[in-house]
Backbone and ligand atoms as CSV (ligand in chain L), in Angstrom:
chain,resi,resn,atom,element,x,y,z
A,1,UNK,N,N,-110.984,77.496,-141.214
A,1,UNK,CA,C,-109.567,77.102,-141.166
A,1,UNK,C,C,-109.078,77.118,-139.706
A,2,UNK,N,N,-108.430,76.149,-139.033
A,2,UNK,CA,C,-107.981,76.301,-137.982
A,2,UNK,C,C,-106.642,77.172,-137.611
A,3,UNK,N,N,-106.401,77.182,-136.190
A,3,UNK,CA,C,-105.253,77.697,-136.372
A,3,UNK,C,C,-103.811,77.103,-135.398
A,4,UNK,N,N,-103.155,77.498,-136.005
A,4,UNK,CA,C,-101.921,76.837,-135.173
A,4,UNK,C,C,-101.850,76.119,-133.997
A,5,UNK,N,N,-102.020,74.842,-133.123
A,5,UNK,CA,C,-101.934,74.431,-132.303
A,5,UNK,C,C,-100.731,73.596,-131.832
A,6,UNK,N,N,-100.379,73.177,-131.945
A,6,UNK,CA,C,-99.068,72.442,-131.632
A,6,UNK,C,C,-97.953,72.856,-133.076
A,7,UNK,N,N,-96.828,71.542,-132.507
A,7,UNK,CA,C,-95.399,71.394,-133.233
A,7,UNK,C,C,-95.788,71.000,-134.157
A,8,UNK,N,N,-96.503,69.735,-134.567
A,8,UNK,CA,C,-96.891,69.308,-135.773
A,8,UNK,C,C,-97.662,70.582,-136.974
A,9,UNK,N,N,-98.089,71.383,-136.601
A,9,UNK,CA,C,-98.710,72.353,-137.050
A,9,UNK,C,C,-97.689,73.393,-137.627
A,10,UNK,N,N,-96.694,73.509,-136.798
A,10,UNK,CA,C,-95.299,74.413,-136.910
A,10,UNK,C,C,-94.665,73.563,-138.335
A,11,UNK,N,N,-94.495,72.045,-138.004
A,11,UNK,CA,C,-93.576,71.197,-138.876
A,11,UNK,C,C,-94.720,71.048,-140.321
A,12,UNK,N,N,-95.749,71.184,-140.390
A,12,UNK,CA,C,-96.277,71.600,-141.713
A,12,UNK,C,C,-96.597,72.736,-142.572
A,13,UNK,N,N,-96.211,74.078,-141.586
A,13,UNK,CA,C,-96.004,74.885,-141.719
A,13,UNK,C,C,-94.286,75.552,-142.894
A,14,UNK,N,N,-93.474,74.484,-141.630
A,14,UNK,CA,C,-91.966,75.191,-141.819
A,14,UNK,C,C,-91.539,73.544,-142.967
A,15,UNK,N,N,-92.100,72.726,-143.060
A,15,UNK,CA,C,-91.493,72.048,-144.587
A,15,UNK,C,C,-92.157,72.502,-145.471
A,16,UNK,N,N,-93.372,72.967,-145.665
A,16,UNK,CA,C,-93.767,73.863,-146.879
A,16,UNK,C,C,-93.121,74.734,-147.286
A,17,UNK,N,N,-92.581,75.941,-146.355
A,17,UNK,CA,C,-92.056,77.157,-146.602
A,17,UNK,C,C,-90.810,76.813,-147.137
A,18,UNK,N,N,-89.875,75.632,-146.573
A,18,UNK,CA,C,-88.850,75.609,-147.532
A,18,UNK,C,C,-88.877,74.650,-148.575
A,19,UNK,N,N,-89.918,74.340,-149.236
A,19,UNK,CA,C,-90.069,73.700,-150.347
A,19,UNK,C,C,-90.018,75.190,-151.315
A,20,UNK,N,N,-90.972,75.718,-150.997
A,20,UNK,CA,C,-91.248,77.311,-151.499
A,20,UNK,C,C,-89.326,77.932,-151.777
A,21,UNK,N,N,-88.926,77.803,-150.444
A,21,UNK,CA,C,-87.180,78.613,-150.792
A,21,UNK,C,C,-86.648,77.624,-151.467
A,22,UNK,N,N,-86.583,75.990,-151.366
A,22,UNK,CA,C,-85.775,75.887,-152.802
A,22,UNK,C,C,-85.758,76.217,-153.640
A,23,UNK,N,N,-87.262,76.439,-154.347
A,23,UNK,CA,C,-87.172,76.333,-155.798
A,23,UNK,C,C,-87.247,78.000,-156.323
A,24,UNK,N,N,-86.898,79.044,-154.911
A,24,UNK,CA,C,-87.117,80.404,-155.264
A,24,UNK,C,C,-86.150,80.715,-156.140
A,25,UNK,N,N,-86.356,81.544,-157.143
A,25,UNK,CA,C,-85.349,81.913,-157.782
A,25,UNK,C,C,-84.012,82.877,-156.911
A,26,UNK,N,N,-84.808,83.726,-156.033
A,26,UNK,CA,C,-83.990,84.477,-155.312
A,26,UNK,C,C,-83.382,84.449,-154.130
A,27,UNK,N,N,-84.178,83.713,-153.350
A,27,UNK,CA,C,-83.536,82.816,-151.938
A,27,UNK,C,C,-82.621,81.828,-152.221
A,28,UNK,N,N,-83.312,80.625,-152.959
A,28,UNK,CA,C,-82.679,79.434,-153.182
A,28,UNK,C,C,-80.798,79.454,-152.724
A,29,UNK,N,N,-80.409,80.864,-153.874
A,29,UNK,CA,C,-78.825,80.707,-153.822
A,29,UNK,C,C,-77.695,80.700,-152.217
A,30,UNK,N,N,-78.842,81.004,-151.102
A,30,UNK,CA,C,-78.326,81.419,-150.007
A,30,UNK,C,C,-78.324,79.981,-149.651
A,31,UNK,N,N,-79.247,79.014,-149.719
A,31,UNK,CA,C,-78.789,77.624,-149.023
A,31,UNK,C,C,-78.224,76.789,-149.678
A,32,UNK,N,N,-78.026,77.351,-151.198
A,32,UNK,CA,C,-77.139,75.934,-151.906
A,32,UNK,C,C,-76.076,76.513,-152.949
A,33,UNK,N,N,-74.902,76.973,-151.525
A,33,UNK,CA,C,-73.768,77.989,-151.834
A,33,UNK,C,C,-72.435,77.284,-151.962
A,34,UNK,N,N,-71.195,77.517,-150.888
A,34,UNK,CA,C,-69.954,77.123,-150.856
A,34,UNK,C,C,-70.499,75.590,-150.212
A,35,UNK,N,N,-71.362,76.188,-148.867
A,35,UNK,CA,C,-71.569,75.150,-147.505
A,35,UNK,C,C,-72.937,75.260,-147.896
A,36,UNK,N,N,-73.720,74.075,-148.527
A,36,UNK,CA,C,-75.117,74.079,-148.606
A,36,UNK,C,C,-75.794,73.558,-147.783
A,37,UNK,N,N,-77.097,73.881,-147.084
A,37,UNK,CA,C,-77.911,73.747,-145.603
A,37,UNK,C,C,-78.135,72.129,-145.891
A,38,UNK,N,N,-77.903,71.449,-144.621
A,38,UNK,CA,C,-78.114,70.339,-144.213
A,38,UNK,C,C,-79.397,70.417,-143.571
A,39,UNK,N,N,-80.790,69.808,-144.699
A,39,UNK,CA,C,-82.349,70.161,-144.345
A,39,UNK,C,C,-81.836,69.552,-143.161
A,40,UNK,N,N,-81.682,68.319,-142.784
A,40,UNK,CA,C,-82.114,67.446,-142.171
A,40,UNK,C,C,-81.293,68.046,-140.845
A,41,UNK,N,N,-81.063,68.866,-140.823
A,41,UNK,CA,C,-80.130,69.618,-139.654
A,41,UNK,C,C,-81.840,71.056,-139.469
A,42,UNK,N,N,-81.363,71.558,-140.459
A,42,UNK,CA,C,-82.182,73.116,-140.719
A,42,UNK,C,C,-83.362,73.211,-140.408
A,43,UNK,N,N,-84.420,72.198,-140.701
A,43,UNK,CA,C,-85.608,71.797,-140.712
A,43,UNK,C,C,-86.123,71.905,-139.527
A,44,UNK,N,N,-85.454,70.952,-138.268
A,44,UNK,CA,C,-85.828,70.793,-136.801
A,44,UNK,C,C,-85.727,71.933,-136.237
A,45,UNK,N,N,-84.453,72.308,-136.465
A,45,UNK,CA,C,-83.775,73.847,-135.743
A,45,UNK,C,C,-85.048,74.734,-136.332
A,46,UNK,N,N,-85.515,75.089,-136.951
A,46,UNK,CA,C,-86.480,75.780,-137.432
A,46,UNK,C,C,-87.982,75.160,-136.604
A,47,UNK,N,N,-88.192,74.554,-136.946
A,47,UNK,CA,C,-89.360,73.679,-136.446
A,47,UNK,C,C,-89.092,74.698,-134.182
A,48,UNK,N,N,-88.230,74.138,-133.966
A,48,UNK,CA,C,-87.746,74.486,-132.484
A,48,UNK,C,C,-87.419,75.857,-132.184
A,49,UNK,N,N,-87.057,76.819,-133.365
A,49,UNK,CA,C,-86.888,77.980,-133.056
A,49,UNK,C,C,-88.558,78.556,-132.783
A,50,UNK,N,N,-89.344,78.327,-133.816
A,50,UNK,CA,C,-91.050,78.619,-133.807
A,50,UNK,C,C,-91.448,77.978,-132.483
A,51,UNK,N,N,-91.312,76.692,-132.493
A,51,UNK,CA,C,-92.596,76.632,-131.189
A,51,UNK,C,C,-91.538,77.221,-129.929
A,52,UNK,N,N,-90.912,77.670,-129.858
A,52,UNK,CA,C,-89.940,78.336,-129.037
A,52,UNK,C,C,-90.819,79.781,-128.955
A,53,UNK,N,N,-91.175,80.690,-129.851
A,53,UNK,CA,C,-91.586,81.896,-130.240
A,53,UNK,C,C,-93.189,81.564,-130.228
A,54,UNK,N,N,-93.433,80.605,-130.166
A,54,UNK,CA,C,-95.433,80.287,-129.655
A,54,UNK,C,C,-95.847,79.744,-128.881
A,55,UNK,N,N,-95.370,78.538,-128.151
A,55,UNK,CA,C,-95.099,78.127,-127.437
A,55,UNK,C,C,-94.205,78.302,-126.076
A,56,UNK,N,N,-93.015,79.082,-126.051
A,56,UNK,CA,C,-92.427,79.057,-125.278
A,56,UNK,C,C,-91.912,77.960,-124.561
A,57,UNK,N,N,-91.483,76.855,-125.289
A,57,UNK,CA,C,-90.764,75.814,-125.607
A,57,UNK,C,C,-89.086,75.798,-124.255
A,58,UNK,N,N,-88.624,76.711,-124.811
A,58,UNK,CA,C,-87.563,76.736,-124.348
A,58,UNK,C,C,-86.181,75.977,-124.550
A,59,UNK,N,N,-86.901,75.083,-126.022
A,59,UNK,CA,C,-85.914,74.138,-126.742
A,59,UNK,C,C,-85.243,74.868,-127.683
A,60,UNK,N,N,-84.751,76.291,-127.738
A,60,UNK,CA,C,-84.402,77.178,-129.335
A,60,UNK,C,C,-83.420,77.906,-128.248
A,61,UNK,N,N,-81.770,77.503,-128.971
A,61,UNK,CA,C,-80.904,78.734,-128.116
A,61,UNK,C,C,-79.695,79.467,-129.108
A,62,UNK,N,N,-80.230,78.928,-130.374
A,62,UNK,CA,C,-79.549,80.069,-131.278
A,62,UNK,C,C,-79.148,81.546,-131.238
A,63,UNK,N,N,-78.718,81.787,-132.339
A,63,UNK,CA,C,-78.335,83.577,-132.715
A,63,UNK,C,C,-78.168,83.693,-134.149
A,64,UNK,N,N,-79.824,83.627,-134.541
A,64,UNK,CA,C,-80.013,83.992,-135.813
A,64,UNK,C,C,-79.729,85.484,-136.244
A,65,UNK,N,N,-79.471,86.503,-135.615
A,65,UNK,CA,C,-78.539,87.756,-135.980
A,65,UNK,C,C,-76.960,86.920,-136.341
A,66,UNK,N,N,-76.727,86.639,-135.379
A,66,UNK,CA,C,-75.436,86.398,-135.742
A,66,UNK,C,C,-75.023,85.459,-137.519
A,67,UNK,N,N,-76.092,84.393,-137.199
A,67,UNK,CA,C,-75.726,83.580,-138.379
A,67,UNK,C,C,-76.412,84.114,-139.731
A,68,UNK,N,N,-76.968,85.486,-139.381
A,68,UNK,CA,C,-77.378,86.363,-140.416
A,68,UNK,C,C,-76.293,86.919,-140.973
A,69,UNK,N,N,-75.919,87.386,-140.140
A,69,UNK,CA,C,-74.558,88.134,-140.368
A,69,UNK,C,C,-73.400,87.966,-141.250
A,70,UNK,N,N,-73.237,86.608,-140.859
A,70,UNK,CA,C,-72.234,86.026,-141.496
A,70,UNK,C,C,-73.087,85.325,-142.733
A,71,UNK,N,N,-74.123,84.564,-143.238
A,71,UNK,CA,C,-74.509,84.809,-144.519
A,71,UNK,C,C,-74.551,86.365,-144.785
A,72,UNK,N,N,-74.876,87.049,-144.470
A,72,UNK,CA,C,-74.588,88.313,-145.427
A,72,UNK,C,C,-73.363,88.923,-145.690
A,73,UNK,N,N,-71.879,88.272,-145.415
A,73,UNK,CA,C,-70.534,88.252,-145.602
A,73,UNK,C,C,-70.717,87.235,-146.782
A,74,UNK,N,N,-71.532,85.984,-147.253
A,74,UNK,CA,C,-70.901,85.216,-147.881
A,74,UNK,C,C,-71.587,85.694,-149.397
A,75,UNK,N,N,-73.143,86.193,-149.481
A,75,UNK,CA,C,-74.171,86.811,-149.809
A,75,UNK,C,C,-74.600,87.881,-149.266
A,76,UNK,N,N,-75.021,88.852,-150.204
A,76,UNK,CA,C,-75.507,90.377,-149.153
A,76,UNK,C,C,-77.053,89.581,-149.559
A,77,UNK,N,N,-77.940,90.061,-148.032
A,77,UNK,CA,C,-78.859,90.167,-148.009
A,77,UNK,C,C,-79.708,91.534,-148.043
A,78,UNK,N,N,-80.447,91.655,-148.797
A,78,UNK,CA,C,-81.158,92.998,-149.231
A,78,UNK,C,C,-82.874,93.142,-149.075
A,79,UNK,N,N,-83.240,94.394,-149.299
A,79,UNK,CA,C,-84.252,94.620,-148.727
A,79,UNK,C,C,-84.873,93.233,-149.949
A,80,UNK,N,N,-84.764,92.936,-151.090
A,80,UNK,CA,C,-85.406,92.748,-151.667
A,80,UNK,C,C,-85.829,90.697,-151.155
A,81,UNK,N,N,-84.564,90.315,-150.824
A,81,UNK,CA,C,-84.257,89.223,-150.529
A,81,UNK,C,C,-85.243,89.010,-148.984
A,82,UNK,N,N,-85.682,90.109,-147.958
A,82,UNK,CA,C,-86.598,89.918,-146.850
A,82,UNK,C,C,-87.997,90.016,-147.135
A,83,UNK,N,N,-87.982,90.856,-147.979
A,83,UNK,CA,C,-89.421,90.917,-148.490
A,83,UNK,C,C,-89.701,90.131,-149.418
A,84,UNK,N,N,-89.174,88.911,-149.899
A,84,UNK,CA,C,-89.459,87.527,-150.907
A,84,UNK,C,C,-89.789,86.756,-149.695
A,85,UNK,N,N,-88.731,86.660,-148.771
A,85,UNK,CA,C,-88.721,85.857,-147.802
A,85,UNK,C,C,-90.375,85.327,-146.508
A,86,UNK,N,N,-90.075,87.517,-146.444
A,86,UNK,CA,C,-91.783,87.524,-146.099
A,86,UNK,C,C,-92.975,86.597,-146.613
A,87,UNK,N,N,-93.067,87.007,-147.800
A,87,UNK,CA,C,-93.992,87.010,-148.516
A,87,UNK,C,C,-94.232,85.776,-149.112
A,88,UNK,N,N,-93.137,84.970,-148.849
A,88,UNK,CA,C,-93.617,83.048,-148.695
A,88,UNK,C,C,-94.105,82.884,-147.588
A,89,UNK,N,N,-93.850,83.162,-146.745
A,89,UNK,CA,C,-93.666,83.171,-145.218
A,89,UNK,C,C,-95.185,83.184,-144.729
A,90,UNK,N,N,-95.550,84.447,-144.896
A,90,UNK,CA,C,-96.891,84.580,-145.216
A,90,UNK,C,C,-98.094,83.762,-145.902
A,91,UNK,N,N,-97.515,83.742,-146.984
A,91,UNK,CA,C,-98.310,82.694,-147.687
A,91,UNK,C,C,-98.217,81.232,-147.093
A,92,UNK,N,N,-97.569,81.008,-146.931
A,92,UNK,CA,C,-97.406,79.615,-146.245
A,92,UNK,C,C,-98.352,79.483,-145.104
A,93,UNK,N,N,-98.284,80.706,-144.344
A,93,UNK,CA,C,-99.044,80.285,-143.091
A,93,UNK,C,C,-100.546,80.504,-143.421
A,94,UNK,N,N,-100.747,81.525,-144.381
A,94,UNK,CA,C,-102.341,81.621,-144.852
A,94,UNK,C,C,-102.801,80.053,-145.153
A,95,UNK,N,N,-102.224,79.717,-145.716
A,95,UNK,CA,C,-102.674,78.521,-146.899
A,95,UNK,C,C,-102.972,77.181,-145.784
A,96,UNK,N,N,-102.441,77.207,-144.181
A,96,UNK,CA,C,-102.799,76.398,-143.631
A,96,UNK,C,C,-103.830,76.602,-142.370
A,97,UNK,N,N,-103.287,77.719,-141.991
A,97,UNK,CA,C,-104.172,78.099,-140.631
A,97,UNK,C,C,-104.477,79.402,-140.752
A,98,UNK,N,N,-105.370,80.257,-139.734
A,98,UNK,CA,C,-105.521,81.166,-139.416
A,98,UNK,C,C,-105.940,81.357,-138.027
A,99,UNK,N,N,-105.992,82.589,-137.343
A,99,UNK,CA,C,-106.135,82.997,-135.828
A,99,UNK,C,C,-104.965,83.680,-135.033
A,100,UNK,N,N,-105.175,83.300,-133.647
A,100,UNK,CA,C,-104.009,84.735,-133.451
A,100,UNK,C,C,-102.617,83.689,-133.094
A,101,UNK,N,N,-102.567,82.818,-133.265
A,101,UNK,CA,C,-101.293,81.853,-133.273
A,101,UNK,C,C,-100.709,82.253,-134.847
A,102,UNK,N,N,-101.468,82.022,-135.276
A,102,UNK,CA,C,-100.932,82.335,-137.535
A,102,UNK,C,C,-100.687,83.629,-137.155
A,103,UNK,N,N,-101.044,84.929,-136.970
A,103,UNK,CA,C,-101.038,86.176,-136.680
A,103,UNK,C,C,-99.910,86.085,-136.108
A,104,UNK,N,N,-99.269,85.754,-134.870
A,104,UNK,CA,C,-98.193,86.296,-133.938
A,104,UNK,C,C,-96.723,85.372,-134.897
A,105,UNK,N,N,-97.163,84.507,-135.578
A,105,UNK,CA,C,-96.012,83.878,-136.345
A,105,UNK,C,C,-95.635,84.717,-137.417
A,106,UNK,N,N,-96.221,85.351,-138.366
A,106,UNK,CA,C,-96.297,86.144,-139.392
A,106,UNK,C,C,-95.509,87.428,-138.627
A,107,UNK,N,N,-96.210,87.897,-137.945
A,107,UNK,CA,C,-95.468,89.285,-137.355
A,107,UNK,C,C,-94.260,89.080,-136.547
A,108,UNK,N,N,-94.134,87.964,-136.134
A,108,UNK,CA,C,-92.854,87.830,-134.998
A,108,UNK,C,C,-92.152,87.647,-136.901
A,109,UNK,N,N,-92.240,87.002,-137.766
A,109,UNK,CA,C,-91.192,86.650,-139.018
A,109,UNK,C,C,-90.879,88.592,-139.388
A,110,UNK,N,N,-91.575,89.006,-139.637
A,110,UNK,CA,C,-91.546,90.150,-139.860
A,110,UNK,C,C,-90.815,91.658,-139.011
A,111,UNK,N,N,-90.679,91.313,-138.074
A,111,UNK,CA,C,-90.344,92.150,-137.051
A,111,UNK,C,C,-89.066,91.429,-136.978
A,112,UNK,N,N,-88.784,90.241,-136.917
A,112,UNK,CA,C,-87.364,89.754,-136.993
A,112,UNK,C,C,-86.724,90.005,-138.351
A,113,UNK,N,N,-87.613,89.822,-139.360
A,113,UNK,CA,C,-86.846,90.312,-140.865
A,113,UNK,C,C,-86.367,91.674,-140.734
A,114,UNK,N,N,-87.074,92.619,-140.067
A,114,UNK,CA,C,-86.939,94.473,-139.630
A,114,UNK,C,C,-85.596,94.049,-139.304
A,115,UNK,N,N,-85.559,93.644,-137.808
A,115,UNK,CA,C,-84.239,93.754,-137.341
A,115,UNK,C,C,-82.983,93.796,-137.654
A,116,UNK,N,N,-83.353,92.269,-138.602
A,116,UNK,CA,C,-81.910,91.879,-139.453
A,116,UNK,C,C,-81.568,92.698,-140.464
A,117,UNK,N,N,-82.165,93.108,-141.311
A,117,UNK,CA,C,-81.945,94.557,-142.261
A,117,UNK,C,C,-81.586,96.004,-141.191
A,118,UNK,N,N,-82.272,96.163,-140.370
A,118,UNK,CA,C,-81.584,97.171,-140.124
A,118,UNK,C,C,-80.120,96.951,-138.977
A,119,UNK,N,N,-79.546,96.141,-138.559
A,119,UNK,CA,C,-78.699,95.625,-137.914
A,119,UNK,C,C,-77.761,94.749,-138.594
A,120,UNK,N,N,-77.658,94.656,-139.912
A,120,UNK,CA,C,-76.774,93.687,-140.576
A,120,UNK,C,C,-76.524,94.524,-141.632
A,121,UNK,N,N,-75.364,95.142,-141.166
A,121,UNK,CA,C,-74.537,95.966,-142.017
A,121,UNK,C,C,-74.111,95.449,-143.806
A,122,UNK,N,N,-74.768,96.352,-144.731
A,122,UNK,CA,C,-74.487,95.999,-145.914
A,122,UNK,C,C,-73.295,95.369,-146.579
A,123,UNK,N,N,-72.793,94.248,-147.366
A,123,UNK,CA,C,-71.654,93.916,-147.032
A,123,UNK,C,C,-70.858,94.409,-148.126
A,124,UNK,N,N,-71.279,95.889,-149.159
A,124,UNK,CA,C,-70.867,95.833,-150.452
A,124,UNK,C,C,-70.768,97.625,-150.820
L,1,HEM,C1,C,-83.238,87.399,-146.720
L,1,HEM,C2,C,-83.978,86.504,-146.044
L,1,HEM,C3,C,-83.355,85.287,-145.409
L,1,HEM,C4,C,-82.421,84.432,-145.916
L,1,HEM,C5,C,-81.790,84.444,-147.298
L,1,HEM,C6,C,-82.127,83.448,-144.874
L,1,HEM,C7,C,-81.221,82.417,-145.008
L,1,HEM,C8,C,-80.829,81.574,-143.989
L,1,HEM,C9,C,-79.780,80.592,-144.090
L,1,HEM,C10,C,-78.929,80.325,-145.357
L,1,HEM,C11,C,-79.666,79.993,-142.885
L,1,HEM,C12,C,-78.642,78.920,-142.492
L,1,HEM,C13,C,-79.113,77.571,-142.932
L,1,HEM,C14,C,-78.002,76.550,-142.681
L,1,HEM,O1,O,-77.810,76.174,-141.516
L,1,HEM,O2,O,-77.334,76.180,-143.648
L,1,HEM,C15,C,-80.654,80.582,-142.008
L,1,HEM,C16,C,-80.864,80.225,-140.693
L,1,HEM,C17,C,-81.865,80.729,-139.899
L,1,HEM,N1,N,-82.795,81.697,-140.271
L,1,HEM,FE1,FE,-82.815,82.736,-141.980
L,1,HEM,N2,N,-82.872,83.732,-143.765
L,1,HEM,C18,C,-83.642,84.839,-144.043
L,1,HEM,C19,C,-84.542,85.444,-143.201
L,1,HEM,C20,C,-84.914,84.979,-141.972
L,1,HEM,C21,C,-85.960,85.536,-141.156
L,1,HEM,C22,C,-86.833,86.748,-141.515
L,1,HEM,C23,C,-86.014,84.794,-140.033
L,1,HEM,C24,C,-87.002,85.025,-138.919
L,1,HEM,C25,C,-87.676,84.072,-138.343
L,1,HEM,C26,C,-84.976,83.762,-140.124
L,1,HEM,C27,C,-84.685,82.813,-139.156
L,1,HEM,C28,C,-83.622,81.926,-139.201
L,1,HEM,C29,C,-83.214,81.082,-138.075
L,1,HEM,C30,C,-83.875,81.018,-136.703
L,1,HEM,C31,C,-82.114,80.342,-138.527
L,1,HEM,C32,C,-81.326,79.300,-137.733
L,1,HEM,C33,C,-80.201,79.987,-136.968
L,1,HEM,C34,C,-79.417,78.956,-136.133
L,1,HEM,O3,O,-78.582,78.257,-136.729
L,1,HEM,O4,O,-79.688,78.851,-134.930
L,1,HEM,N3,N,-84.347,83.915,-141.327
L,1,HEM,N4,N,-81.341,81.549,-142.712
């Protein structure tokens, strides 16, 4: 199995994974709420946040804490809801590549899921 080399690799990566969160029973409700995610917005930004984090791109200038945050005002996000999240996440990247590019994507998702749970105050 190869492993991660370019954007295209990222972009078959990150439209799988949210094929996986639509149809989750437990994610799903966070992108198709009051204001439901515009893929065609979400998709790239995602795509650009990753090769940003493997690449070093320098095309990703978000504040996914922040816009955590505020979904977890509209929805609480819970331990249970990061560890689903993981665990597509994961799978997704098994199922296409492996090596230390798949490795540093998995753990950078993971270490950022840490953060946001412990820094995003319960909203309930
Ligand atoms: C409980 C688990 C999670 C849920 C329910 C969730 C949900 C969401 C939602 C609803 C959005 C906004 C989509 C829109 O624009 O409509 C978003 C954006 C985003 N999420 Fe998550 N997320 C989760 C975990 C994570 C993790 C672990 C990461 C780590 C890589 C992550 C990275 C991002 C990034 C980078 C954005 C884009 C922020 C921006 O607008 O710049 N998310 N997420």
């Amino acid at each position: 199995m190869p492993d991660i080399k370019d954007i295209n690799d990222i972009e078959t990566i990150i439209l799988d994974f949210y094929e996986k969160v639509k149809v989750d029973k437990l994610l799903r409700p966070f992108f198709f709420g009051e204001k439901p995610t515009k893929w065609e917005k979400h998709i790239p930004l995602m795509i650009s946040f990753w090769e940003n984090v493997l690449f070093y791109s320098g095309n990703y200038e978000g504040d996914p804490l922040l816009i955590h945050r505020k979904i977890n005002k509209i929805k609480a996000t819970e331990t249970k809801h990061f560890e689903r999240w993981n665990n597509l996440f994961d799978e997704t990247v098994n199922a296409h590549f492996k090596g230390a590019n798949a490795e540093k994507m998995k753990q950078h998702a993971q270490a950022i899921a840490e953060i946001m749970l412990s820094k995003i105050e319960p909203s309930n």
